[in-house]
ChimeraX commands (.cxc) that place a marker at each C-alpha (Angstrom):
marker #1 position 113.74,73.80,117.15 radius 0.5
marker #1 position 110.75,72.34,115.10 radius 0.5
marker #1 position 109.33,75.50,113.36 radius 0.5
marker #1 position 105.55,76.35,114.26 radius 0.5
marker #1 position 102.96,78.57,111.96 radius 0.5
marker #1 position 102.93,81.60,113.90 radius 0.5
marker #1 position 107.16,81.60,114.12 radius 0.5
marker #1 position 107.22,81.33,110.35 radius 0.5
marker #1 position 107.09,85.06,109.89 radius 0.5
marker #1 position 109.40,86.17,112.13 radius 0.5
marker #1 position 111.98,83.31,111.07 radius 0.5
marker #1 position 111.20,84.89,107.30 radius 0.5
marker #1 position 112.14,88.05,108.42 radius 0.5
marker #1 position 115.05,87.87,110.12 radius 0.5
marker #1 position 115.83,85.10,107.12 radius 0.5
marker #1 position 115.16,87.92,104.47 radius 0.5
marker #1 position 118.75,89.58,105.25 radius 0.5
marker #1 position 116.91,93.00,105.44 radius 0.5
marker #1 position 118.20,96.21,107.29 radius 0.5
marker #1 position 115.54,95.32,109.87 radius 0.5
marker #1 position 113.47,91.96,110.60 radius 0.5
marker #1 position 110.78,94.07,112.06 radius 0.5
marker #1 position 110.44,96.84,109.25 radius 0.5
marker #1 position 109.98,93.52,107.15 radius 0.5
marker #1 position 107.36,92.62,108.89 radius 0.5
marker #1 position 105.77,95.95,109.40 radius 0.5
marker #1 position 105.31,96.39,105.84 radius 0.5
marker #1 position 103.90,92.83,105.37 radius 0.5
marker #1 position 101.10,93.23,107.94 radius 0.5
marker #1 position 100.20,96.56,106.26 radius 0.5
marker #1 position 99.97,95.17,103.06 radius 0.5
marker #1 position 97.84,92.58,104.55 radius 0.5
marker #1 position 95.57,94.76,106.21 radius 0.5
marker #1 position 95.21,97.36,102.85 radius 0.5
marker #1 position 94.11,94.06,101.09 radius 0.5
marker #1 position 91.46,92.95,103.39 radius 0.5
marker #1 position 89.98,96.70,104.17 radius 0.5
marker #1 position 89.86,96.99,100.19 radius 0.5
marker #1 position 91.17,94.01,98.22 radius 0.5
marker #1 position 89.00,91.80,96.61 radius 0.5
marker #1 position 87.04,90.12,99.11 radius 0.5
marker #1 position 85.43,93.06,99.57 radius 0.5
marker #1 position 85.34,93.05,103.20 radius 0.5
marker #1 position 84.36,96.51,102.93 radius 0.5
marker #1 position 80.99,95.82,101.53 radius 0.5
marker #1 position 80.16,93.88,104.98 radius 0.5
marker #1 position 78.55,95.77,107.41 radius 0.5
marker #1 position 80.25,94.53,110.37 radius 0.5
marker #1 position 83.50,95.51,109.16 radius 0.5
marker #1 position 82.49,98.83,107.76 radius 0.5
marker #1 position 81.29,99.30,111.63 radius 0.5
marker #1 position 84.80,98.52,113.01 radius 0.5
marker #1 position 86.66,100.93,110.28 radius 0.5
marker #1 position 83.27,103.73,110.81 radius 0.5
marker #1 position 83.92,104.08,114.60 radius 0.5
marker #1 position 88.33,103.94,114.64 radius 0.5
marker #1 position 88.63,105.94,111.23 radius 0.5
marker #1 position 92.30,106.12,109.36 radius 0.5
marker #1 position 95.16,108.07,110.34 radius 0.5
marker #1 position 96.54,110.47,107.72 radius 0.5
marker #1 position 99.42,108.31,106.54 radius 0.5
marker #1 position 96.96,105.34,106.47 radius 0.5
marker #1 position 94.01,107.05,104.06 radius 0.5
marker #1 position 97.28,108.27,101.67 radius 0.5
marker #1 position 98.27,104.79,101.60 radius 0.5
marker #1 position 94.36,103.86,100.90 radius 0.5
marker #1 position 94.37,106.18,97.91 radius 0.5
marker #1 position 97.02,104.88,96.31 radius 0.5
marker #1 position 95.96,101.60,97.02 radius 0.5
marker #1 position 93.67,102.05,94.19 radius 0.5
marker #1 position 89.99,101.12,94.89 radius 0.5
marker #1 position 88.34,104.13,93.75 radius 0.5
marker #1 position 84.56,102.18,94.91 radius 0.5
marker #1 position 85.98,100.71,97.90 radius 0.5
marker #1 position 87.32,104.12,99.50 radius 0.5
marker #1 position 84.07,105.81,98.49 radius 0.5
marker #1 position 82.35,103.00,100.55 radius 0.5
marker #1 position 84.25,103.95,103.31 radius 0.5
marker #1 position 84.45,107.34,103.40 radius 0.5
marker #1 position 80.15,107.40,103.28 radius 0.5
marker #1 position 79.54,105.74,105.98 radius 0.5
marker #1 position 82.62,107.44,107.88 radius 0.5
marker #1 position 81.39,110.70,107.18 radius 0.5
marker #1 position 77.78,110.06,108.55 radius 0.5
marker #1 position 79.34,108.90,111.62 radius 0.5
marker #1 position 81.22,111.52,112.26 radius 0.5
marker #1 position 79.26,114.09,111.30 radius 0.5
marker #1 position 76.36,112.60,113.74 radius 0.5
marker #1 position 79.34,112.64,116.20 radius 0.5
marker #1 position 80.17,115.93,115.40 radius 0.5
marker #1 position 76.95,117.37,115.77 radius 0.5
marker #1 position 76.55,115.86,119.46 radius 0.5
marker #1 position 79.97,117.90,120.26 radius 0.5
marker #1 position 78.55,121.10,118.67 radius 0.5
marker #1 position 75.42,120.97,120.62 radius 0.5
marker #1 position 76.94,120.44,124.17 radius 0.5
marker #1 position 79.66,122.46,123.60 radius 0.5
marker #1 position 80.17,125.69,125.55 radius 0.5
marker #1 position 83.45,127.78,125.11 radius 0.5
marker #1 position 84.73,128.64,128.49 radius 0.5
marker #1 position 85.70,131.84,129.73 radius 0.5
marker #1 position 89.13,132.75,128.96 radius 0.5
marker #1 position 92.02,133.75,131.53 radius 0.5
marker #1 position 94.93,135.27,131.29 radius 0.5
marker #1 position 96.78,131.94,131.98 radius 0.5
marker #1 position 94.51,130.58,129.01 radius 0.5
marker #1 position 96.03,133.32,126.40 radius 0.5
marker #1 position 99.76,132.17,126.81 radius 0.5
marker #1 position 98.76,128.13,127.08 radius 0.5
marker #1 position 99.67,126.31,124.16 radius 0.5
marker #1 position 96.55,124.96,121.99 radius 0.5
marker #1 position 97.50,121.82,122.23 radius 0.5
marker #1 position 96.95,122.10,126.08 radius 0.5
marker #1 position 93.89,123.33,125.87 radius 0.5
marker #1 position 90.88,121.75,127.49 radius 0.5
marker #1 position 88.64,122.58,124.66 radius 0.5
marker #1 position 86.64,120.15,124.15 radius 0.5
marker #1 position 86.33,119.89,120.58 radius 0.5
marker #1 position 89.80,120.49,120.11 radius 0.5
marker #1 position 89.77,117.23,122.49 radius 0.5
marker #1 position 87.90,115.57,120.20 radius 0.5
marker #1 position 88.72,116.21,116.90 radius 0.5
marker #1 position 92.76,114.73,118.14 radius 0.5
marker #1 position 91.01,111.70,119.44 radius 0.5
marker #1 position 89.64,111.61,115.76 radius 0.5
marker #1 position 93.16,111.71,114.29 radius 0.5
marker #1 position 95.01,109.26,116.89 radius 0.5
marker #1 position 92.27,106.77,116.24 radius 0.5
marker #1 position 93.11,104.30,113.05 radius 0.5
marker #1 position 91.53,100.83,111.68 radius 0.5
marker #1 position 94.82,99.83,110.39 radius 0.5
marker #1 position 97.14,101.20,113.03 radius 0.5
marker #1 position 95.08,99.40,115.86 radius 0.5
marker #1 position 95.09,95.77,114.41 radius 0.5
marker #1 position 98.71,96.66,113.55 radius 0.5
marker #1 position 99.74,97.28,117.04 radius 0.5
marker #1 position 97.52,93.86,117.83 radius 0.5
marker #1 position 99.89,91.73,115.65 radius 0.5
marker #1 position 103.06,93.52,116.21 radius 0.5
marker #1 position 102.73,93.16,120.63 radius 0.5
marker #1 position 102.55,89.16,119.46 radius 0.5
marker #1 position 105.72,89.20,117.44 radius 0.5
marker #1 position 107.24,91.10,120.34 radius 0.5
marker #1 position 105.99,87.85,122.21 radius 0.5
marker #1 position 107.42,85.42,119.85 radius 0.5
marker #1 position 110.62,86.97,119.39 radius 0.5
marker #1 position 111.43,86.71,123.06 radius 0.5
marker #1 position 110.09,83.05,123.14 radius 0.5
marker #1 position 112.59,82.73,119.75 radius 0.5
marker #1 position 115.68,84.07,121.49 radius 0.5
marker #1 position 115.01,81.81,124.73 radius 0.5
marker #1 position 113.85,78.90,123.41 radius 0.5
marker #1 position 115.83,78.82,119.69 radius 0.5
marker #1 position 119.15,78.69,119.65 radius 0.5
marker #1 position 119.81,78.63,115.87 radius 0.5
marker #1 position 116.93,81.70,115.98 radius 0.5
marker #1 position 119.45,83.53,118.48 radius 0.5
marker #1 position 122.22,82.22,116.44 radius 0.5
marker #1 position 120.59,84.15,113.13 radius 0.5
marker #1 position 119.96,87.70,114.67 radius 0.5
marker #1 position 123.46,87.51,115.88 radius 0.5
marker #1 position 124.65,87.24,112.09 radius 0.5
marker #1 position 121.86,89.69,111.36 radius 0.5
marker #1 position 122.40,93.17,110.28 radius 0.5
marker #1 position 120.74,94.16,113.27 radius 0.5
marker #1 position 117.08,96.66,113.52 radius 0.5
marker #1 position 116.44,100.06,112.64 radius 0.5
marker #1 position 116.38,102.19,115.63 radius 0.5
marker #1 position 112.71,102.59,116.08 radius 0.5
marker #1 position 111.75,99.23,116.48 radius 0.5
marker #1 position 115.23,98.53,118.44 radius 0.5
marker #1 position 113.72,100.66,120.82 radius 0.5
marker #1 position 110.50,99.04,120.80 radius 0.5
marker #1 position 112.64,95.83,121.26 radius 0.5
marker #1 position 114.80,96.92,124.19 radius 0.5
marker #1 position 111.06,98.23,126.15 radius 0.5
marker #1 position 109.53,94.45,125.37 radius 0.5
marker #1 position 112.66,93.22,126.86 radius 0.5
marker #1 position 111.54,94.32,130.80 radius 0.5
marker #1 position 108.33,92.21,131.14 radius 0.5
marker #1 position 109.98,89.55,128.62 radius 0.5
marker #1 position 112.88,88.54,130.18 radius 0.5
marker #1 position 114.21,88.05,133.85 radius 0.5
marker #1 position 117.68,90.11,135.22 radius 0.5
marker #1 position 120.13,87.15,134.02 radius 0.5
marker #1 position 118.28,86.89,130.60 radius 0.5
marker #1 position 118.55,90.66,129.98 radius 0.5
marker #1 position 122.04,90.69,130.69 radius 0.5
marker #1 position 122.79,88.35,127.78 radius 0.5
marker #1 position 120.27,90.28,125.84 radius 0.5
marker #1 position 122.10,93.62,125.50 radius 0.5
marker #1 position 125.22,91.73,125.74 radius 0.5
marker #1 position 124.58,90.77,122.37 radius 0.5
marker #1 position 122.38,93.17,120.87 radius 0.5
marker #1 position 124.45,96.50,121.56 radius 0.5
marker #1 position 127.47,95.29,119.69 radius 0.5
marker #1 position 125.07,94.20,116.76 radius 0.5
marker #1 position 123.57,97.83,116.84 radius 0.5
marker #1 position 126.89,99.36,116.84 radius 0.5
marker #1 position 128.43,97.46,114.13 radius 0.5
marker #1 position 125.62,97.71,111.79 radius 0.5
marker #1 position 124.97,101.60,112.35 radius 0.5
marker #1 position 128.53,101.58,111.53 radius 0.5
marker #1 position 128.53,99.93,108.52 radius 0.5
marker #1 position 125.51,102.30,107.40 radius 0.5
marker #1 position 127.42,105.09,108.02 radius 0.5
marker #1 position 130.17,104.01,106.22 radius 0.5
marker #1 position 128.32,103.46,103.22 radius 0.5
marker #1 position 126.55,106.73,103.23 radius 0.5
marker #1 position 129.96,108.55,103.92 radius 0.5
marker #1 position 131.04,106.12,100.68 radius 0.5
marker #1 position 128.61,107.63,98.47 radius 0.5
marker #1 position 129.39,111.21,99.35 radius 0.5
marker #1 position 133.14,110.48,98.18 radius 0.5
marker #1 position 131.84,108.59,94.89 radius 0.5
marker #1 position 130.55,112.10,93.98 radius 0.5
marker #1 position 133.79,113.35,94.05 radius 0.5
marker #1 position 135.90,112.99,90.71 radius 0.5
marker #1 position 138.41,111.56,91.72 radius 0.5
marker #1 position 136.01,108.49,92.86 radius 0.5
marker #1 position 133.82,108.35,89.78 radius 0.5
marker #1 position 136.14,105.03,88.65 radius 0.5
marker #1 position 135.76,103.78,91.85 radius 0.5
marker #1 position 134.00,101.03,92.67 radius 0.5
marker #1 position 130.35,102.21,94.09 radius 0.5
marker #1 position 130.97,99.10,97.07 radius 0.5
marker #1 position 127.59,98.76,99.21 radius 0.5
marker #1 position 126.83,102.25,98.79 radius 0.5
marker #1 position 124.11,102.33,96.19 radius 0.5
marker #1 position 120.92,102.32,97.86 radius 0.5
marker #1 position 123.00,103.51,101.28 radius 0.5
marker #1 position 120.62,106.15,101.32 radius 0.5
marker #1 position 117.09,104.59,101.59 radius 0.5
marker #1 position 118.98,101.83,103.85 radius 0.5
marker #1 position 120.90,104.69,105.73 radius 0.5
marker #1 position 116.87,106.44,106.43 radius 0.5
marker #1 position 115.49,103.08,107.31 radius 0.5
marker #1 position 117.65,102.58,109.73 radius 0.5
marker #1 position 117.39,105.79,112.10 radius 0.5
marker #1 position 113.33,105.95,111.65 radius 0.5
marker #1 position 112.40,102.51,110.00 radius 0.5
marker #1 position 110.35,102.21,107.46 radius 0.5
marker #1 position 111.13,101.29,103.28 radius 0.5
marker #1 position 111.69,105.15,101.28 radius 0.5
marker #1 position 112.28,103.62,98.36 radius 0.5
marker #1 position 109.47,101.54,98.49 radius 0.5
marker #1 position 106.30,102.20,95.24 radius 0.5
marker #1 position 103.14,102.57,96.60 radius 0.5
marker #1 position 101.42,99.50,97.45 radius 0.5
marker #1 position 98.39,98.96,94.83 radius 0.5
marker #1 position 95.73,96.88,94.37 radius 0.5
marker #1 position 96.63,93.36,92.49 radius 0.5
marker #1 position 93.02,94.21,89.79 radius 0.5
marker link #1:1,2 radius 0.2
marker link #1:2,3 radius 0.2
marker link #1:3,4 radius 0.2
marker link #1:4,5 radius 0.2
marker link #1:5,6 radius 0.2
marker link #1:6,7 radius 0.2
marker link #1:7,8 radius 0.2
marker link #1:8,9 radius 0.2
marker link #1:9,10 radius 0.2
marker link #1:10,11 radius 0.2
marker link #1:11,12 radius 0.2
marker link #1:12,13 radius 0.2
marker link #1:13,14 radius 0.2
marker link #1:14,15 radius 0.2
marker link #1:15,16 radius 0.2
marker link #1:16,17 radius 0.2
marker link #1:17,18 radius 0.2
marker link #1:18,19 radius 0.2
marker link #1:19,20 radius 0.2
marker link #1:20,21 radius 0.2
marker link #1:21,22 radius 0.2
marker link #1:22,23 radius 0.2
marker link #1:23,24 radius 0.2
marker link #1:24,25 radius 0.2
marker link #1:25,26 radius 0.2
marker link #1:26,27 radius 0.2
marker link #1:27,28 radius 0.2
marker link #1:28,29 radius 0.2
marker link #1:29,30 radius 0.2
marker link #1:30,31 radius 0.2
marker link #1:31,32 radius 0.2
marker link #1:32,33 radius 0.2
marker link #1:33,34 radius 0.2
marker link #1:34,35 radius 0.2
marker link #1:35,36 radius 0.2
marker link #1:36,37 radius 0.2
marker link #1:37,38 radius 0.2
marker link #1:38,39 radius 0.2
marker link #1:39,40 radius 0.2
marker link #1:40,41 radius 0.2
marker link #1:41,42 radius 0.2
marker link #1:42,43 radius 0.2
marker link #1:43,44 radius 0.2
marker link #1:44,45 radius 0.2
marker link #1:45,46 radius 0.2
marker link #1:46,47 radius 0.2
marker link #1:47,48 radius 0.2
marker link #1:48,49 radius 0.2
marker link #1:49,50 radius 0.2
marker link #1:50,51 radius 0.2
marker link #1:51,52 radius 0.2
marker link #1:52,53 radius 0.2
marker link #1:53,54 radius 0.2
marker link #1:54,55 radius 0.2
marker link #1:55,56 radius 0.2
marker link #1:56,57 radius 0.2
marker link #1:57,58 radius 0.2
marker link #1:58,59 radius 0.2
marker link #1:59,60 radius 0.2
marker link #1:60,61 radius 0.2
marker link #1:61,62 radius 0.2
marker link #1:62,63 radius 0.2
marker link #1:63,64 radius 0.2
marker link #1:64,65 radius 0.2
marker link #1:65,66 radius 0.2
marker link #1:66,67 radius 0.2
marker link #1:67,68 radius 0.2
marker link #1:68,69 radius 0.2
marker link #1:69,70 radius 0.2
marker link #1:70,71 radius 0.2
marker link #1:71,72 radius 0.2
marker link #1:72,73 radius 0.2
marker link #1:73,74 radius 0.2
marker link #1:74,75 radius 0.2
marker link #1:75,76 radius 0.2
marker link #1:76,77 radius 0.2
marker link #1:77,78 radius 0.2
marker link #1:78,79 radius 0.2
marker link #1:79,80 radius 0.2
marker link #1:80,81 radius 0.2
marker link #1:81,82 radius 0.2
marker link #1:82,83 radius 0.2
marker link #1:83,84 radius 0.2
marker link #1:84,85 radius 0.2
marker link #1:85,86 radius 0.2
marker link #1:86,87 radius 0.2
marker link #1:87,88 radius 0.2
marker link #1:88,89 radius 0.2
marker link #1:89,90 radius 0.2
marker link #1:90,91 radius 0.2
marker link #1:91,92 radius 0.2
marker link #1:92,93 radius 0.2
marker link #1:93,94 radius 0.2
marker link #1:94,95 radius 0.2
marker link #1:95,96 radius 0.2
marker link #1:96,97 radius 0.2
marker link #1:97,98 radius 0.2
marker link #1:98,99 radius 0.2
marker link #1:99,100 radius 0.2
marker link #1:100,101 radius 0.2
marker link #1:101,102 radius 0.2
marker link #1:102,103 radius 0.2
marker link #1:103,104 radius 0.2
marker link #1:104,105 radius 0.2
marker link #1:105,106 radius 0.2
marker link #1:106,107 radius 0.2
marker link #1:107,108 radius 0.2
marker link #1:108,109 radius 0.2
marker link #1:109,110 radius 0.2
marker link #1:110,111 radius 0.2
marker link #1:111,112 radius 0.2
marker link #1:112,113 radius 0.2
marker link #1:113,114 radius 0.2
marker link #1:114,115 radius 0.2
marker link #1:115,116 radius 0.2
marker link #1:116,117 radius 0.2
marker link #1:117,118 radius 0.2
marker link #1:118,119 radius 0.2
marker link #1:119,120 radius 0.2
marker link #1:120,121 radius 0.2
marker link #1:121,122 radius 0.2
marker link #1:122,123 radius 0.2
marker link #1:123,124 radius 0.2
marker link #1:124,125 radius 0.2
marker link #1:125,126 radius 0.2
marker link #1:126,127 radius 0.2
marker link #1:127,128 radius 0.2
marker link #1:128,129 radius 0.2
marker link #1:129,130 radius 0.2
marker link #1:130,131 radius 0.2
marker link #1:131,132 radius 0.2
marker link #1:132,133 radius 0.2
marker link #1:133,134 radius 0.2
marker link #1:134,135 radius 0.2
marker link #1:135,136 radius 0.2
marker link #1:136,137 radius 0.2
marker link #1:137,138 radius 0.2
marker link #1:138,139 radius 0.2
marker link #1:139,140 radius 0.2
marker link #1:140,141 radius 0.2
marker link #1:141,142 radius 0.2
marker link #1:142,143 radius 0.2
marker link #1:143,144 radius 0.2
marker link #1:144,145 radius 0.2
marker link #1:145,146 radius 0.2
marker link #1:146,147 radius 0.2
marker link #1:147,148 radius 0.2
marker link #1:148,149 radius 0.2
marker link #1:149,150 radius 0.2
marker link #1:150,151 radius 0.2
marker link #1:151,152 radius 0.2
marker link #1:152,153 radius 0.2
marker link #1:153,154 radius 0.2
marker link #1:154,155 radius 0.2
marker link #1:155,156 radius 0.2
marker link #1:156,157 radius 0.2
marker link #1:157,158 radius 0.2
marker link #1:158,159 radius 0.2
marker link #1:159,160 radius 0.2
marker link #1:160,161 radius 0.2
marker link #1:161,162 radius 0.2
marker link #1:162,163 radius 0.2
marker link #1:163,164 radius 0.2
marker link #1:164,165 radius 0.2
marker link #1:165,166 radius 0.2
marker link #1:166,167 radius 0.2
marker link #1:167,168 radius 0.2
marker link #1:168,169 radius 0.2
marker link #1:169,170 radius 0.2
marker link #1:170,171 radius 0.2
marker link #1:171,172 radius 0.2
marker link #1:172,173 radius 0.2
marker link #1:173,174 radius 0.2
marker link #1:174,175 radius 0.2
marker link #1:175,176 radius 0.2
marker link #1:176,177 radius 0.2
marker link #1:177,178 radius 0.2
marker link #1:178,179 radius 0.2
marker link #1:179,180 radius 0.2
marker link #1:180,181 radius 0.2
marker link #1:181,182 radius 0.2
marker link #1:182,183 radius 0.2
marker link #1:183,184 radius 0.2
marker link #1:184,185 radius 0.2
marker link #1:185,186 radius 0.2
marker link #1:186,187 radius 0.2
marker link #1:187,188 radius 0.2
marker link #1:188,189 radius 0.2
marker link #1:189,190 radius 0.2
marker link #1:190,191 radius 0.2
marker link #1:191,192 radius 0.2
marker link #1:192,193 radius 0.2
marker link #1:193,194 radius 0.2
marker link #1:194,195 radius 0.2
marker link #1:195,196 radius 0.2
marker link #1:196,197 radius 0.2
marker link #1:197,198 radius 0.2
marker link #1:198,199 radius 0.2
marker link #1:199,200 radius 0.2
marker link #1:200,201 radius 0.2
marker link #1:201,202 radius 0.2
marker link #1:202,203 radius 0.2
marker link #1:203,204 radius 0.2
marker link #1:204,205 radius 0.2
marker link #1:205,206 radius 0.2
marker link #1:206,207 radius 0.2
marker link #1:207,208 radius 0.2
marker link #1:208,209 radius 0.2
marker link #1:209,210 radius 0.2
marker link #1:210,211 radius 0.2
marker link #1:211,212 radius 0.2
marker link #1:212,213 radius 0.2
marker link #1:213,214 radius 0.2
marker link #1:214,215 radius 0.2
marker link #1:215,216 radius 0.2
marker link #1:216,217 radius 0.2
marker link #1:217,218 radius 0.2
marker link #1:218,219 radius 0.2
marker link #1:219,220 radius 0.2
marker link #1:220,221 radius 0.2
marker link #1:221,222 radius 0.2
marker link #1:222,223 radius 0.2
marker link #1:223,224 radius 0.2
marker link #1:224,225 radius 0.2
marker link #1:225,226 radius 0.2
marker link #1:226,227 radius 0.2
marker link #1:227,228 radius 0.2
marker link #1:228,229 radius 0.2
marker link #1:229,230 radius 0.2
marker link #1:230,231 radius 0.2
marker link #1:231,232 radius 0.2
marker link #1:232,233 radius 0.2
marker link #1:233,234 radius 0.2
marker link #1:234,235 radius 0.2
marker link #1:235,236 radius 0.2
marker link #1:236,237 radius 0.2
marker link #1:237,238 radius 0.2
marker link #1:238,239 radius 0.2
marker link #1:239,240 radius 0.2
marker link #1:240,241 radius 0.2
marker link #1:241,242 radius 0.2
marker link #1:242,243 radius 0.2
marker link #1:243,244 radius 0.2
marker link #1:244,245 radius 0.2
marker link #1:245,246 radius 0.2
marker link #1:246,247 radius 0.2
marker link #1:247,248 radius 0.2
marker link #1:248,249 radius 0.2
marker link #1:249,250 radius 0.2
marker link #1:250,251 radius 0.2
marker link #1:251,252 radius 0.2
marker link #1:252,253 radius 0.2
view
């Protein structure tokens, strides 16, 4: 099948020979979006954009990631214009807030039930993120392409089958897609082939982990090391995703 721009990626990834296609492209679309929020085009100096990343905010993982992206003037531009937004936010909350009375039911409800509403507000503050949103945006079309991939691409199908399979968060992502993706005939052959995939490659991981606990034993330290290595950032990719080993992504200045 003739390859097309937006199947280039996700041909890459699964290409790449990683521990998952999708953590591959994960951390590429991150990347990308760190550089244009504060690379050097300096999108954060446009008003429009500061607008967009004023009203959704970052997540906590996301402004860590920001920090050690490295653009010390870029961040402070940011976080100005964040802050008078919330604060004028903040101040709307605080002046049509009234605390309810409380119950006896209320003293053994968990806070996180509660129906206070700044309580309600300040979580809708931390679930809201510039990067994670646009994320989610691009990763629902890979979703799309991979299904159009596996149905339409028979060397593409061919290529995950020889894969080392996907970490278990995004498998899981993979296996929801798969209901409005596919029909009943075409999901059939789906986990027909994916759950021996999964099996045999969290196999493998744990076989190299459980290789690298014996290599610390002295009996093993001649031995030869195999695939263990790096079997533990591999072996903690693939239960929660993700690249542990992984520097902090900087600024190219």
């Amino acid at each position: 099948m003739k390859e097309q721009l937006y199947t280039i990626p996700l041909n890459d990834a699964v290409n790449a020979d990683d521990e998952c296609p999708f953590c591959f492209i994960e951390r590429s679309i991150e990347q990308d979006l760190l550089d244009f929020v504060l690379g050097s085009s300096a999108s954060y100096m446009e008003a429009d954009i500061r607008d967009m990343t004023d009203r959704a905010g970052f997540c906590r993982p996301h402004f860590k990631k920001m920090f050690d992206y490295g653009n010390t003037l870029g961040n402070a531009w940011i976080l100005k214009t964040h802050y008078r937004r919330i604060i004028g936010e903040m101040k709307k909350e605080f002046a049509g807030f009234k605390p309810g009375k409380s119950s006896l039911k209320d003293k053994f409800r968990k806070s996180a039930e509660s129906g206070n509403a700044i309580g309600i507000w300040v979580r809708e503050k931390e679930s809201s993120c510039y990067i994670c949103s646009h994320f989610q945006e691009t990763y629902e079309r890979y979703m799309d392409t991979f299904f159009y991939l596996w149905k339409q691409d028979s060397a593409f199908r061919e290529r995950v089958q020889k894969s080392k399979g996907f970490c278990l968060s995004h498998f899981g992502d993979l296996c929801e897609a798969s209901d409005s993706r596919l029909n009943d005939r075409e999901k059939e052959d789906f986990y027909g082939c994916m759950f021996p995939l999964m099996e045999q490659n969290m196999e493998r991981l744990a076989e190299d982990v459980a290789w690298m606990v014996e290599k610390f034993d002295y009996r093993n330290k001649d031995a030869d090391w195999k695939n263990s290595r790096d079997a533990i950032q591999r072996g903690m990719q693939k239960l929660k995703g993700g690249y542990p080993a992984d520097a902090p992504y900087k600024t190219n200045k």
